[in-house]
ZAMARGU-4260 file (C-alpha; in steps of 0.2 Angstrom, whole numbers, plus 5000, padded with zeros to 4 digits):
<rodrens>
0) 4961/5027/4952 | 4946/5030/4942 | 4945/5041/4928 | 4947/5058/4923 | 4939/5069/4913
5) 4941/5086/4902 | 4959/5086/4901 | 4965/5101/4889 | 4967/5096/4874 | 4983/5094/4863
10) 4990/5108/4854 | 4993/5099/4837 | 4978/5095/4825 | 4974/5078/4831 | 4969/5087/4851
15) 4968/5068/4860 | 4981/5064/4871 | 4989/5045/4877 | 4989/5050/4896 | 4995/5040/4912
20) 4993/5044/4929 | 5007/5040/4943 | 5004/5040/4962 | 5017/5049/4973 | 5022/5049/4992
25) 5027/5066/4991 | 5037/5066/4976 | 5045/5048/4976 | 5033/5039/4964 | 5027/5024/4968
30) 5015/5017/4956 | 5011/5019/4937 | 4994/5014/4928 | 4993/5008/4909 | 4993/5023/4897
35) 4975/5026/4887 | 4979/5032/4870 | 4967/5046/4862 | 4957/5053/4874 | 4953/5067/4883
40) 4944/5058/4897 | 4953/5042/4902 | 4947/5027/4910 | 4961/5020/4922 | 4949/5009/4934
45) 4966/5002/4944 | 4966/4997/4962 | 4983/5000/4970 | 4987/4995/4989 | 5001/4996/4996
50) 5010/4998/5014 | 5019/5015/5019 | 5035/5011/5023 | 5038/5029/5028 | 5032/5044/5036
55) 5024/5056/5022 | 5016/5073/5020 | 5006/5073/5004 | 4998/5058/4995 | 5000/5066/4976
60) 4992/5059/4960 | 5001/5067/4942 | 4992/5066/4928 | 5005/5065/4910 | 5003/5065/4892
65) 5017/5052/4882 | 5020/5064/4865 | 5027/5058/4848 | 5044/5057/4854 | 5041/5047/4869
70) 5045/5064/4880 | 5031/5066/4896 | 5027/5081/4900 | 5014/5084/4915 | 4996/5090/4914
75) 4993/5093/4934 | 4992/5083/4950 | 4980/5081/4963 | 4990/5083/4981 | 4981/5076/4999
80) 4988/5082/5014 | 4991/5066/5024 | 4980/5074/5039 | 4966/5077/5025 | 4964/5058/5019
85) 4952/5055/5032 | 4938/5068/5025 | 4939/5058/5007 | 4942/5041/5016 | 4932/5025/5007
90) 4919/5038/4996 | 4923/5043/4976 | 4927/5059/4975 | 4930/5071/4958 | 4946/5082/4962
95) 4953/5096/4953 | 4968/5093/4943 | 4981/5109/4949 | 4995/5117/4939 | 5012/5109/4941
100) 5027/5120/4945 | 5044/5118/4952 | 5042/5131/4966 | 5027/5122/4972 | 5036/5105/4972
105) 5041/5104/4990 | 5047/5088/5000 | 5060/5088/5016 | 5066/5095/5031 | 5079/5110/5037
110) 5088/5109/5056 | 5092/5129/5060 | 5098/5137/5076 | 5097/5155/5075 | 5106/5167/5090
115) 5105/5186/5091 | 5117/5192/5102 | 5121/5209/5106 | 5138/5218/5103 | 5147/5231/5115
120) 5160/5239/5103 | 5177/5248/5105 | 5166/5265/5108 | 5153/5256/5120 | 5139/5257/5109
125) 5126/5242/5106 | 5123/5232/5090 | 5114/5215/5088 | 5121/5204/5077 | 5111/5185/5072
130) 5120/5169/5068 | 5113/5156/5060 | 5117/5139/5060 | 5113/5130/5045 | 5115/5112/5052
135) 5109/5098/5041 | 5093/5093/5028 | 5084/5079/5026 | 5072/5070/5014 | 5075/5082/4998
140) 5065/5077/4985 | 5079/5069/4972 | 5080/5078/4954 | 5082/5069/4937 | 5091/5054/4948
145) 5101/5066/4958 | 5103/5079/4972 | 5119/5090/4973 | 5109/5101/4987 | 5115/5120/4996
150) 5106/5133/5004 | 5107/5151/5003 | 5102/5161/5019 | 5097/5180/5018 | 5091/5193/5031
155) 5080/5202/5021 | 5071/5219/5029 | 5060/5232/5022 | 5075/5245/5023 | 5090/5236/5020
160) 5099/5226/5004 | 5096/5207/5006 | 5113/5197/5003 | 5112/5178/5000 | 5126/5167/5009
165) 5126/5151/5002 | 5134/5135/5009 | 5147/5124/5000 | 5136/5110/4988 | 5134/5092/4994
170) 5137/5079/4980 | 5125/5066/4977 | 5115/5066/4994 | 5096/5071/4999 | 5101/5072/5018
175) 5117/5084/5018 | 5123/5088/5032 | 5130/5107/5031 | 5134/5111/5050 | 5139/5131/5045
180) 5137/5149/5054 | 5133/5163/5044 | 5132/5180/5053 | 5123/5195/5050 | 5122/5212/5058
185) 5103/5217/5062 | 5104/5233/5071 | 5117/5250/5066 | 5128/5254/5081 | 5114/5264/5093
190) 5122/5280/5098 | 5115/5278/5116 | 5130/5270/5127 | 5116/5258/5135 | 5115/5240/5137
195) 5096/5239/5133 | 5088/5225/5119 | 5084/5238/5105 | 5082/5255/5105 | 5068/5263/5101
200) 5070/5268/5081 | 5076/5251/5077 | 5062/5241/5086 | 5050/5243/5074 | 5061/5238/5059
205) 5068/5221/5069 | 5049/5215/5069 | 5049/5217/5049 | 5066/5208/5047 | 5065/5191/5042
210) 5078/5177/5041 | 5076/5165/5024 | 5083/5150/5021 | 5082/5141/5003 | 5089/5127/4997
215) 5093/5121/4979 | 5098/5109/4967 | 5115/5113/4961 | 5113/5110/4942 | 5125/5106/4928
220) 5113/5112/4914 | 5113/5130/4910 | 5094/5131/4914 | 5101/5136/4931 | 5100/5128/4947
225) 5081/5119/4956 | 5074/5127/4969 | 5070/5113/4982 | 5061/5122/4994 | 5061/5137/5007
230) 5059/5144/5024 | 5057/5160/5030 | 5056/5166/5048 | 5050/5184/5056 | 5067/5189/5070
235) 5052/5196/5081 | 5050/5178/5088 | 5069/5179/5093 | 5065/5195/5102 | 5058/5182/5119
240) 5075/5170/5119 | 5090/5174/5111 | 5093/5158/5104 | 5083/5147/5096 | 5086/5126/5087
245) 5072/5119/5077 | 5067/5108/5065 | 5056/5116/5050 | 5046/5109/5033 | 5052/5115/5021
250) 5038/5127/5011 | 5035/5130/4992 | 5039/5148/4986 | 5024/5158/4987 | 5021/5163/4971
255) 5011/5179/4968 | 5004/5178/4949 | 4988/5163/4954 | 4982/5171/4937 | 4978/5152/4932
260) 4962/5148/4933 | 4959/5129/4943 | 4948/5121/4931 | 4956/5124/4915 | 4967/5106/4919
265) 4950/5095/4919 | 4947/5083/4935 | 4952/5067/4942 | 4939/5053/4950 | 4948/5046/4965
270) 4944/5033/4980 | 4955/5033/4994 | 4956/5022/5007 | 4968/5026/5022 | 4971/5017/5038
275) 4982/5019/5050 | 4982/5008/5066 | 4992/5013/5082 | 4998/4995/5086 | 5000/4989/5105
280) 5010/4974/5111 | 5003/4959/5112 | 4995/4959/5131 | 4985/4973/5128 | 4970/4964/5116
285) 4972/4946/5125 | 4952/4948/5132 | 4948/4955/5115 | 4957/4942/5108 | 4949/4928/5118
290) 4932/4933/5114 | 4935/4933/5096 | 4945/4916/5096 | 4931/4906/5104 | 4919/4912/5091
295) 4919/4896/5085 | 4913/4887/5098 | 4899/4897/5103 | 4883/4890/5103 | 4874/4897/5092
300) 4888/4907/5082 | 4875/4921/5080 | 4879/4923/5099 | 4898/4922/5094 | 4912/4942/5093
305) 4915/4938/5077 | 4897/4937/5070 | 4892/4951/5080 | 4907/4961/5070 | 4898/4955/5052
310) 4881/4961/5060 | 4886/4978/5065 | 4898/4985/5052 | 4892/4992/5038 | 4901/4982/5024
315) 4902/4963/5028 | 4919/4964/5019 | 4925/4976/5031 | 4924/4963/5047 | 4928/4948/5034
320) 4945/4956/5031 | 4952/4956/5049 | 4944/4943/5054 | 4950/4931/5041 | 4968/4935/5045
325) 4967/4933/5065 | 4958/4919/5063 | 4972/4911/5049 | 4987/4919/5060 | 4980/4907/5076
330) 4975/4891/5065 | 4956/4894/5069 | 4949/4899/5053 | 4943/4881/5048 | 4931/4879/5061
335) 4924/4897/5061 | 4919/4895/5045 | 4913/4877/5046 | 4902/4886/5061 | 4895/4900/5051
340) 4893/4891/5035 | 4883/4878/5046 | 4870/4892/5053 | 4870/4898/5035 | 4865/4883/5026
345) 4849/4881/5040 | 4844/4898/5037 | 4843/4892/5019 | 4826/4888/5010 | 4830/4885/4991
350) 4846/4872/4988 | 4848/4883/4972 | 4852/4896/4981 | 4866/4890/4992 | 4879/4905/4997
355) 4872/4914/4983 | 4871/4929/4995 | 4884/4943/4999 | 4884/4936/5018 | 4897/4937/5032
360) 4901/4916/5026 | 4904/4920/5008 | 4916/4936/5012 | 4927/4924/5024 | 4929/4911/5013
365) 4933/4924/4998 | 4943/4932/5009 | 4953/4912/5014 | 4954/4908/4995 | 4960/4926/4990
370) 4975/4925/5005 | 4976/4906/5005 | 4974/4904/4987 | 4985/4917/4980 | 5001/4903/4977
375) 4990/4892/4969 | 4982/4904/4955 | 4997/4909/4951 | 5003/4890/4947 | 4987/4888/4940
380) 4983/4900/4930 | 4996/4912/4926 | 5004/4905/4913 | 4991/4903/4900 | 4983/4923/4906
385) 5001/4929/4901 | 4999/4921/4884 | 4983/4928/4880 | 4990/4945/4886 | 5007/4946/4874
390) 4999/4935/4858 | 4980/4944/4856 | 4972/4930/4846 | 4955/4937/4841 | 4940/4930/4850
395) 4925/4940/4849 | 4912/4930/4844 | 4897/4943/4844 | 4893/4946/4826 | 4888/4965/4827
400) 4907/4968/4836 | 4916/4959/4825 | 4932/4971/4816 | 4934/4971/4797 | 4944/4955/4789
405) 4940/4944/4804 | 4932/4927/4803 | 4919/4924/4815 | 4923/4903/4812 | 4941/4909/4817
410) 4939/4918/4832 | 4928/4906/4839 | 4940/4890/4835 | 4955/4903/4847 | 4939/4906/4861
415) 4934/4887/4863 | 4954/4883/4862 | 4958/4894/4875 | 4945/4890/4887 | 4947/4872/4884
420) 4967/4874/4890 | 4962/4884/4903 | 4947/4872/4909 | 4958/4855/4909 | 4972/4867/4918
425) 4960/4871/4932 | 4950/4853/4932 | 4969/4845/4933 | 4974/4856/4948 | 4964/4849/4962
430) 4981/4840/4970 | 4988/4859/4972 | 4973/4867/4979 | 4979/4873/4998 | 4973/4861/5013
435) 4964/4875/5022 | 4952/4878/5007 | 4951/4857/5006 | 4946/4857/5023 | 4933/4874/5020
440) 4927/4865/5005 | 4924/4847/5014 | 4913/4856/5028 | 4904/4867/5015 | 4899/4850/5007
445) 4895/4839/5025 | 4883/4855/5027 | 4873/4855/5013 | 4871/4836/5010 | 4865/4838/5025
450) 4854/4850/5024 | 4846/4844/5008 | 4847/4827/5006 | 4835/4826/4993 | 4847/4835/4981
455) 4861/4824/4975 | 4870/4837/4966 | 4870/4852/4980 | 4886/4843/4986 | 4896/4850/4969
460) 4885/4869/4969 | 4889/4871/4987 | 4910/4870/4982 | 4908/4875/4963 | 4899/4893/4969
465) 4915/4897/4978 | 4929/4888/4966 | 4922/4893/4951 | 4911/4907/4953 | 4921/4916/4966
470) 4939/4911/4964 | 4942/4905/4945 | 4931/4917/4935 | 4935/4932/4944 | 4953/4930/4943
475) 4954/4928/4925 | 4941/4940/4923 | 4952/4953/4930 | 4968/4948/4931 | 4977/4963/4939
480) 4968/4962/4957 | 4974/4945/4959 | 4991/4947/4956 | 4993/4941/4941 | 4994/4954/4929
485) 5002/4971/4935 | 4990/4982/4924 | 4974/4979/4920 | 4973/4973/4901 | 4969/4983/4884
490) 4952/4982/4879 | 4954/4968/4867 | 4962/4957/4878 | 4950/4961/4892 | 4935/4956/4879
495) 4943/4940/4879 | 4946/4937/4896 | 4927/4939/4898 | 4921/4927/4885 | 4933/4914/4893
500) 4926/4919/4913 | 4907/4918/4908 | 4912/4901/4898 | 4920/4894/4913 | 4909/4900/4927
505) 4895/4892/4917 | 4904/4875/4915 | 4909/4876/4932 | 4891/4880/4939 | 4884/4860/4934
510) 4866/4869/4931 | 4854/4858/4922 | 4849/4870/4906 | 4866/4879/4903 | 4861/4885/4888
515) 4847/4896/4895 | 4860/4905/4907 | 4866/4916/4892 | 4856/4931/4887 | 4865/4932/4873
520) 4863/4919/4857 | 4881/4920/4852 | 4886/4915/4870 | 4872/4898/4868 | 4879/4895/4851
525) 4895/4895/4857 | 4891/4884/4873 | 4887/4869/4864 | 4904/4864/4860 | 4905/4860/4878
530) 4890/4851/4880 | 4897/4834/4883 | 4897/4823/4899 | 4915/4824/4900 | 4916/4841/4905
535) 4904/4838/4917 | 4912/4823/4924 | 4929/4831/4923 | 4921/4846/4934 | 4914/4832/4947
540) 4931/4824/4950 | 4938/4841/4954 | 4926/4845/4967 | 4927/4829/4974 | 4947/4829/4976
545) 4948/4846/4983 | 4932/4844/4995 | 4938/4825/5004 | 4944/4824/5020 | 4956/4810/5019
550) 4966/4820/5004 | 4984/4813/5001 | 5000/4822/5004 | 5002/4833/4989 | 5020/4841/4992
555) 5027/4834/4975 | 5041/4841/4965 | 5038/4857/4963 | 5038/4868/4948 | 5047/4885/4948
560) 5034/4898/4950 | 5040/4918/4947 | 5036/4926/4961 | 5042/4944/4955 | 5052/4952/4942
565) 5056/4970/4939 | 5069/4981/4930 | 5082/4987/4947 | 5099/4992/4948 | 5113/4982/4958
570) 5130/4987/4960 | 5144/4974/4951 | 5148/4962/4964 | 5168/4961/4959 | 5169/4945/4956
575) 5184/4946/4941 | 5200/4953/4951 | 5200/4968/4941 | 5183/4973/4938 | 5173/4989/4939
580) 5162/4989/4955 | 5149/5002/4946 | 5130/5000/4944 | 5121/4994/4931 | 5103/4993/4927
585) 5097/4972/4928 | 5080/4963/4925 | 5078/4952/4939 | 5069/4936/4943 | 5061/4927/4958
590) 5055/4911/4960 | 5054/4900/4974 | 5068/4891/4969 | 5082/4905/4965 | 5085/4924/4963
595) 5092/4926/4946 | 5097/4945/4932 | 5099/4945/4918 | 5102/4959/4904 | 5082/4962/4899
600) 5070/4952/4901 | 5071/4934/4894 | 5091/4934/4892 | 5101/4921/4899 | 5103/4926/4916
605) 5118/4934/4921 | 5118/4926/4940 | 5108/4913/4948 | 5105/4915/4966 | 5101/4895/4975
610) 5084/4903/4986 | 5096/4892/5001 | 5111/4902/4998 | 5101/4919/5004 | 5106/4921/5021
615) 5098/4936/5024 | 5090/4951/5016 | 5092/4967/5023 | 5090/4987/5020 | 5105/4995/5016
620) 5110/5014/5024 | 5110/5028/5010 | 5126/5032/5017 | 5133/5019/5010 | 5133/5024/4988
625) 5121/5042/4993 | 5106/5032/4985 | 5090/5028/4991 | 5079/5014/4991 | 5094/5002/4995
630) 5094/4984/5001 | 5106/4969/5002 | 5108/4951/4997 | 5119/4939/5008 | 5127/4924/5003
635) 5142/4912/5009 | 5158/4917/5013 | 5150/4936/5017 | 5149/4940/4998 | 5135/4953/4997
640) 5123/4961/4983 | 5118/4978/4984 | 5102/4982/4974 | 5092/4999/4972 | 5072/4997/4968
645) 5065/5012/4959 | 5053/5017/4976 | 5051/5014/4997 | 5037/5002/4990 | 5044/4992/4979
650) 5060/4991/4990 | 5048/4985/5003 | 5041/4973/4993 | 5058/4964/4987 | 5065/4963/5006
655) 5047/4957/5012 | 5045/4943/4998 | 5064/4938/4996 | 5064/4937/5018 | 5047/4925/5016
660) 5055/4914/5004 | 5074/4912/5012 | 5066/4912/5030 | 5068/4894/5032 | 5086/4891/5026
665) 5097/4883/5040 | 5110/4895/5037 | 5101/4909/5041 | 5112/4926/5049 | 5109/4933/5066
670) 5119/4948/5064 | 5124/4959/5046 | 5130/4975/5042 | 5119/4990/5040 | 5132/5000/5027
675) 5144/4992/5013 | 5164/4987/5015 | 5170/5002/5006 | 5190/5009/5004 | 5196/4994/5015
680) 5183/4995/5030 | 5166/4991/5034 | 5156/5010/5035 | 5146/5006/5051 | 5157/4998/5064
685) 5174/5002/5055 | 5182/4984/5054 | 5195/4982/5042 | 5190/4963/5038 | 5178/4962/5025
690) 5174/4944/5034 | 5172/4953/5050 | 5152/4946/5057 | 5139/4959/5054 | 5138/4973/5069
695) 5117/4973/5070 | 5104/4961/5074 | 5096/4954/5058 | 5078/4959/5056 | 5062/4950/5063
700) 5057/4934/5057 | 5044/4932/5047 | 5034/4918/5044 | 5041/4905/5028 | 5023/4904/5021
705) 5023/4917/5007 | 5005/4920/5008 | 5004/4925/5025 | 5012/4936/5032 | 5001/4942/5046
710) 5001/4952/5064 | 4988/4947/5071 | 4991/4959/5086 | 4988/4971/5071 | 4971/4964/5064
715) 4965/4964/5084 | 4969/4981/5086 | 4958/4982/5067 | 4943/4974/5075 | 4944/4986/5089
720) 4944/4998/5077 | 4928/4994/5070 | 4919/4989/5084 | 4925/5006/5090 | 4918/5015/5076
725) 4902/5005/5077 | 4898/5006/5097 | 4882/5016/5097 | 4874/5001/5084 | 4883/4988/5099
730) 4873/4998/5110 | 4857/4995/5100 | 4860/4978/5099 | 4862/4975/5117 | 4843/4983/5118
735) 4837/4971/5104 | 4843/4958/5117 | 4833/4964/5131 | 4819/4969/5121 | 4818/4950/5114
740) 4819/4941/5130 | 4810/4952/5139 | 4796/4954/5125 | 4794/4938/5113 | 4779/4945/5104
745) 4783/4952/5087 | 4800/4960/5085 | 4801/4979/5086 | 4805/4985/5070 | 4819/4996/5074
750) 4829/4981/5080 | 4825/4966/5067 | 4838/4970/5058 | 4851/4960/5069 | 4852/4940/5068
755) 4849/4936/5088 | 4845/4917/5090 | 4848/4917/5106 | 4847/4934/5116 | 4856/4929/5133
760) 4872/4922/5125 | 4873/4938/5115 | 4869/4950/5128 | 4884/4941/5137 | 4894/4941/5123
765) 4890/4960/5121 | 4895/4963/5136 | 4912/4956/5134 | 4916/4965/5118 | 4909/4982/5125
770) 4923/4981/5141 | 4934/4974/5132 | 4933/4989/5118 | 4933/5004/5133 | 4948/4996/5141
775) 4959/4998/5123 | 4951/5015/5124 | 4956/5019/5140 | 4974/5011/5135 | 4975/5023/5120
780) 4970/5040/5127 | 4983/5036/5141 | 4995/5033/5126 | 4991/5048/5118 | 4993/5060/5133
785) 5009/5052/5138 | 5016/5054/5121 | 5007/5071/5121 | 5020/5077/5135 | 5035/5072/5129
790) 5032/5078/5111 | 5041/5091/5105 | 5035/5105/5092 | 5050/5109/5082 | 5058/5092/5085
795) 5064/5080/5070 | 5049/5070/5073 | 5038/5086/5071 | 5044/5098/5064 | 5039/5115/5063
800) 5026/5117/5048 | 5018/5099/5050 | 4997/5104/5051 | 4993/5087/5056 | 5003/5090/5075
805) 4996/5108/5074 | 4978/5098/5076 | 4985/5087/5086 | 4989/5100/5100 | 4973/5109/5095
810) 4964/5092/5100 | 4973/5088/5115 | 4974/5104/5123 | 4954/5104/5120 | 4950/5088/5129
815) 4966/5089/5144 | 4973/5101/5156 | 4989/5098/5149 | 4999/5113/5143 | 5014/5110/5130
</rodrens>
């Protein structure tokens, strides 16, 4: 989320408004950046990622202004159709904000059968009369933490008085099922005594009828009842079968006053990356697979899959990524890197600039430490960034920015405190730093000894250019993209954060002159509170620990670390005989030794959770209490806690961490059940016992490492991706293979700008990577034209009104013989 700009300004005297922007899965939000007080154009610059839990038709973006009395009311939104992401995929785009209305608000599904039947009556005249079967809904957007949803139907006709039929309400659920007929007569008794379709007069007038179908919010203000959505159908397409059951998107009302003009709300900057990766089982990439798992032993590893990925995509960062996690999810990633690090270093002339470069190496091993790494920040570092988040010392120590009634003496005494605290923090950490960077570090270090043994201290640069210049100083530099704030900071805060990451990226860096690395005086000045041996020392003993090979076992004691917190709301678990069981709003707490709540943040806690008394964390059916978003804590004795998150994200993200941390605990359940034990039986499998063992398999396994939590069928079917995407430079590269081995003058110039060592390895390994690729091809085209044939138009998984099947047909029926 970058920025937006020209927002219309407020109507009071001051104009400037404190904005925010959330981002929505249709309506259900999802994500919520910081607010930016007094401005028209507000700078957001936040990253958010997440997984989709859940299918989706628009990616949405709401823009809203906090007033004086804390009410938000909404400027406009930017909405992506989910078959649209691709054209704006990876790439800044500027889009105009659009006017936010209640009738254009639109989310779910209606399931109809319509029948038009014809009548004989008593005087053996025709008339045709439709039924309409208003079955069930699902999806509806839920409205000021409710839905209480019925639908009206009407025939409506150029000649005739509409009259709405409405079903009975359905309290507190946004997937009702309805399951009633209406009737409604189309056609006047004919006076021809025939048994023909329609006669002639009333054809004409049956082609302009339509069937609509809305459904609303049943409202206790006196504001009236919310329009949710609507649907309306011409009867000519009933004139071909008499009965028709479909499933249909729900549409916004067409409105027909578009006086508004679109750029009177201002614009958003957005970049949005999308991926979505068709996943086979595991068989289906094993000769991909292979060829990328012996990357490491290729001789040389210019030769190897995964190089040739870093050579031909266009970022290195985007074959780092996959790469990185297959490699981790197999135990392979040490060596690999060992192997390019190794060809690295030989390519390199100048010892000062070791790994200085944006190269395939430096994204793995960023991409190691950011994955690998993340527990340890966290321990490291997150407890003093929180400090210097809530208490806003002043620290700026450039004279020309400092505010009125601050002490420059002062605010250098809280900098050189800080950074200090946070140095001896880092310095003393080397016994937590994580194994598989120890062992990255050690071979980084073997290398460049090697490689320059004339220099004594490349040993330290080689390690400090990645520890301290791409691991510590980054993540305190910006906070929010490792994790360890939610937001990025305020201004002030973030001034400070950046003083403290150029002080320690300097201290860490062990160059000879540091004072000369600073353009800026004030910076020097400052710098020579810390130019003592000891700091340097103290830096050398950290590299040393974390880059030895023979390092001792460090599992001490561990100390609690908060692995998540957050506002939710959990259902009383009964535990007094005569207790309510209603639901209340709780801070809760994870850390990776209990799962506690408490009243607000920083109470006593209310209920400790032992992380070995979790036997297993699970979704919960909205059935169960009608609310979304639900999941479920089990203990001993069958005792459960039912918690809603405030989105599918978050709920994702609370099952996903809480699983990871409980996953080794010996107690652990095979079976739960899906819906709660309410009024004396459980809802799914209808026991009376409320000990009765669950009724479903528990969930997958996933692995008990917190960090990583990978597929690696997932991140094959990712580097087939790319390679995909990239064949025709593949294709290239194979001829830069010949053309070198064939002709060993000077390179053509249309081909030097691949690494090839050794042309006949990578030809071979080409070769490889190219079948292997057009088989998975092969594989998903099949998949697509079986899945083609038994698909559906009008079915739950695609209804009626979805654009991005429309396509698909569109697509398919271009490139097979296949009719649908």
């Amino acid at each position: 989320l970058g920025e937006a700009k020209n927002l219309p300004t407020y109507p009071g005297p001051n104009k400037m408004r404190d904005c925010y922007c959330t981002v929505n899965l249709d309506q259900e939000e999802v994500f919520r950046t910081k607010i930016v007080e007094k401005s028209l154009c507000p700078f957001y610059g936040e990253d958010f990622y997440c997984e989709i839990p859940r299918t989706f038709r628009h990616l949405s973006f709401y823009i809203f202004d906090r007033d004086v009395f804390r009410r938000d009311s909404i400027i406009g939104k930017v909405a992506i159709q989910k078959e649209d992401l691709q054209k704006y995929h990876n790439r800044d785009t500027w889009f105009q904000l659009q006017h936010v209305d209640a009738d254009s608000e639109v989310q779910g599904k209606v399931h109809l059968e319509l029948r038009l039947s014809e009548v004989i009556t008593d005087t053996g005249v025709v008339c045709h009369k439709l039924a309409t079967r208003v079955l069930e809904c699902q999806g509806l957007p839920i409205v000021n933490g409710q839905c209480d949803p019925y639908a009206t139907v009407t025939l409506a006709g150029p000649s005739r008085q509409s009259e709405a039929k409405k079903t009975k309400v359905k309290k507190k659920t946004n997937n009702p099922h309805f399951d009633e007929v209406f009737y409604f007569e189309v056609t006047r008794p004919s006076s021809y005594n025939k048994k023909s379709h329609f006669d002639i007069e009333d054809v004409d007038e049956v082609d302009k009828m339509e069937i609509r179908v809305d459904l609303w919010n049943a409202s206790n203000l006196k504001f009236g009842d919310e329009f949710l959505g609507e649907l309306r159908l011409p009867l000519k397409f009933l004139r071909q079968s008499s009965s028709y059951e479909a499933w249909y998107f729900l549409q916004p009302r067409d409105n027909g006053n578009k006086s508004l003009k679109p750029d009177d709300l201002g614009s958003l900057r957005l970049n949005v990356v999308y991926t979505e990766d068709h996943v086979f089982s595991s068989d289906y990439y094993s000769s991909l697979r292979d060829v990328l798992l012996k990357s490491a032993d290729v001789e040389p590893v210019s030769a190897s899959a995964a190089h040739i990925l870093g050579e031909v995509c266009r970022e290195k960062q985007e074959a780092a990524i996959p790469l990185v996690r297959l490699f981790l999810h197999y135990g392979r990633i040490v060596p690999f890197i060992s192997a390019i690090a190794n060809a690295e270093v030989k390519r390199t002339q100048d010892p000062n600039t070791i790994f200085r470069g944006n190269s395939l190496t430096s994204k793995c091993i960023d991409e190691t430490m950011k994955l690998a790494g993340m527990h340890y920040l966290q321990v490291t570092l997150k407890p003093i960034i929180d400090e210097i988040c809530q208490v806003h010392k002043p620290c700026e120590i450039d004279p020309v920015k400092l505010k009125d009634g601050e002490n420059l003496e002062n605010n250098r005494e809280n900098l050189r405190q800080y950074v200090d605290r946070i140095f001896t923090v880092i310095t003393k950490s080397g016994v937590s730093c994580p194994t598989v960077m120890c062992d990255i570090f050690f071979s980084l270090r073997e290398s460049a000894a090697k490689r320059f043994q004339g220099d004594l201290d490349v040993r330290y640069t080689a390690v400090s250019s990645f520890i301290f210049l791409r691991f510590f100083a980054p993540a305190i530099l910006s906070p929010n993209l490792f994790q360890l704030t939610p937001h990025h900071p305020d201004p002030q805060t973030s001034r400070t954060l950046t003083l403290i990451s150029k002080t320690i990226q300097t201290l860490g860096s062990l160059s000879k002159s540091k004072s000369a690395n600073f353009k800026e005086s004030y910076m020097a000045t400052f710098y020579d509170y810390f130019n003592e041996q000891k700091y340097a020392d103290a830096v050398k003993n950290f590299l040393d620990l974390i880059s030895s090979s023979g390092r001792r076992d460090h599992k001490s004691i561990e100390q609690p670390i908060l692995l998540k917190e957050g506002f939710m709301i959990k259902r009383a678990q009964g535990r007094k005989r005569f207790g309510m069981k209603n639901f209340k709003k709780r801070w809760f707490r994870l850390t990776n030794h209990e799962f506690t709540y408490q009243k607000s943040k920083g109470d006593h806690p209310l209920c400790s959770i032992p992380i070995e008394n979790i036997l297993a964390v699970e979704r919960l059916e909205e059935e169960s209490f009608k609310m979304k978003n639900m999941f479920q804590v089990i203990q001993p004795e069958r005792r459960v806690l039912y918690i809603q998150a405030n989105n599918c994200v978050e709920a994702k993200d609370w099952i996903d961490i809480l699983t990871k941390v409980s996953q080794c605990n010996k107690k652990r359940l095979t079976v739960y059940h899906p819906s709660a034990y309410l009024n004396g039986h459980w809802l799914c499998c209808k026991a009376t016992a409320d000990n009765t063992p669950g009724c479903t398999p528990c969930t997958g396994g996933l692995p008990a490492n917190i960090q990583l939590d990978i597929d690696g069928d997932r991140e094959t079917e990712r580097i087939y991706s790319l390679f995909n995407l990239y064949m025709s430079k593949l294709e290239k590269m194979q001829e830069a293979c010949g053309s070198k081995s064939v002709y060993d003058g000077p390179e053509e110039e249309e081909y030097s700008t691949f690494i090839i060592d050794d042309p006949k390895e990578t030809y071979k390994t080409l070769k490889l990577i190219i079948e292997g690729v057009g088989t998975l091809e092969q594989e998903h085209a099949q998949y697509k034209r079986d899945k083609f044939k038994k698909t559906k138009y009008g079915s739950q998984e695609h209804p009626i009104g979805d654009k991005s099947f429309q396509t698909y047909i569109r697509q398919q029926s271009e490139i097979s013989a296949h009719s649908i």
